[in-house]
PLY file of the C-alpha trace (Angstrom):
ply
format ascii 1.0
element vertex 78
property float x
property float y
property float z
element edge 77
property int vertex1
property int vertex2
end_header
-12.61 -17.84 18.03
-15.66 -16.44 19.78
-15.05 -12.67 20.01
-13.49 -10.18 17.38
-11.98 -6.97 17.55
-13.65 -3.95 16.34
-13.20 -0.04 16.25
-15.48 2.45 16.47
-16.43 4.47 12.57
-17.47 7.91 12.56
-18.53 10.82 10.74
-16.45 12.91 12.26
-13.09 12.72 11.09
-10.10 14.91 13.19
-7.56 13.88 10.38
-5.36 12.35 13.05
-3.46 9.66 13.08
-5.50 7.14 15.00
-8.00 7.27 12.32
-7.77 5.08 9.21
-9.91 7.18 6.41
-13.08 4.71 4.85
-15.97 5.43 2.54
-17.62 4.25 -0.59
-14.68 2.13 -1.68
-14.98 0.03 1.49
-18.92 -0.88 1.41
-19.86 2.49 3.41
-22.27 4.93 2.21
-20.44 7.91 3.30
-16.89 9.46 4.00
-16.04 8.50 7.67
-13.36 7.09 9.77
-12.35 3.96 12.12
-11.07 5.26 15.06
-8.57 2.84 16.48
-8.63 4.62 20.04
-11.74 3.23 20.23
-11.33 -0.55 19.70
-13.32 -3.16 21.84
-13.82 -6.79 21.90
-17.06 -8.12 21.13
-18.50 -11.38 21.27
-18.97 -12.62 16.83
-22.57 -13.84 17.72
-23.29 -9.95 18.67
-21.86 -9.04 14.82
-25.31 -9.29 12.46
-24.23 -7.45 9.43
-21.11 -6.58 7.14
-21.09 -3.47 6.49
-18.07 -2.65 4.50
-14.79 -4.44 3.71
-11.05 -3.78 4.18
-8.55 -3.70 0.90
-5.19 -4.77 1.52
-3.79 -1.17 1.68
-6.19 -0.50 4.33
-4.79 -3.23 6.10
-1.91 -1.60 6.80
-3.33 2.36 7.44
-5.07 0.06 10.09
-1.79 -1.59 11.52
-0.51 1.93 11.27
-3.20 3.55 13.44
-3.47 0.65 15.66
0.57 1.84 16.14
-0.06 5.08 17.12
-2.89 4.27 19.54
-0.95 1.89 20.95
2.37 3.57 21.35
3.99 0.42 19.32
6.74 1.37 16.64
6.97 -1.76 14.68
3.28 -0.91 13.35
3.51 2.43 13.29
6.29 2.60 10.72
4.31 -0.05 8.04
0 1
1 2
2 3
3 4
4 5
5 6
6 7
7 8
8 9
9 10
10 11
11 12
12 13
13 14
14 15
15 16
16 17
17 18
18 19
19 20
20 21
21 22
22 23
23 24
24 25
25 26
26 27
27 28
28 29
29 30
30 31
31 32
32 33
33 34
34 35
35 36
36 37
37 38
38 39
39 40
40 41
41 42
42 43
43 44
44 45
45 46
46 47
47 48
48 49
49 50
50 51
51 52
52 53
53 54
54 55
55 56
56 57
57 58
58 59
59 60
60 61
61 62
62 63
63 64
64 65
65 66
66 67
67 68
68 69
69 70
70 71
71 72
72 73
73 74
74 75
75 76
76 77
C-alpha cells in the first residue's frame, strides 16, 4: 500500500458525532478531535511523523464516526 487514510484533528471540538474525542492518552499534547468529515487520502511517503496512537476503543468511536459521516449503519451502531 502506497497511500493511507487520514482525518483532519482539531482544537475545536463541536461535540458531534463525526468527531472521535483524542488527547494526552493518544500521544497528543492537548484535548482535540479527529474529524472524520474531513478524511483524505494521502500518499505514506508524505506521512513524516507519528504523532499519537489509536487504543482499541478508539478504534471503534472511529468506525462509529466514520458511520455517521458516511451515512453507513453497520458502523454507526459499533
Amino acid at each position: 500500500m502506497n497511500k493511507v487514510v487520514v482525518a483532519e484533528v482539531t482544537n475545536t471540538v463541536r461535540n458531534i458525532p463525526i468527531e472521535v474525542p483524542l488527547g494526552r492518552d493518544e500521544g497528543l499534547r492537548s484535548a482535540c478531535v479527529a474529524n472524520m468529515d474531513n478524511i483524505r487520502t494521502l500518499p505514506l511517503a508524505s506521512i513524516t511523523e507519528k504523532i499519537g496512537t489509536l487504543s482499541v476503543n478508539r478504534h471503534r468511536a472511529v468506525k462509529r464516526a466514520l458511520g455517521h459521516a458516511l451515512d453507513w449503519d453497520e458502523l454507526r451502531e459499533l
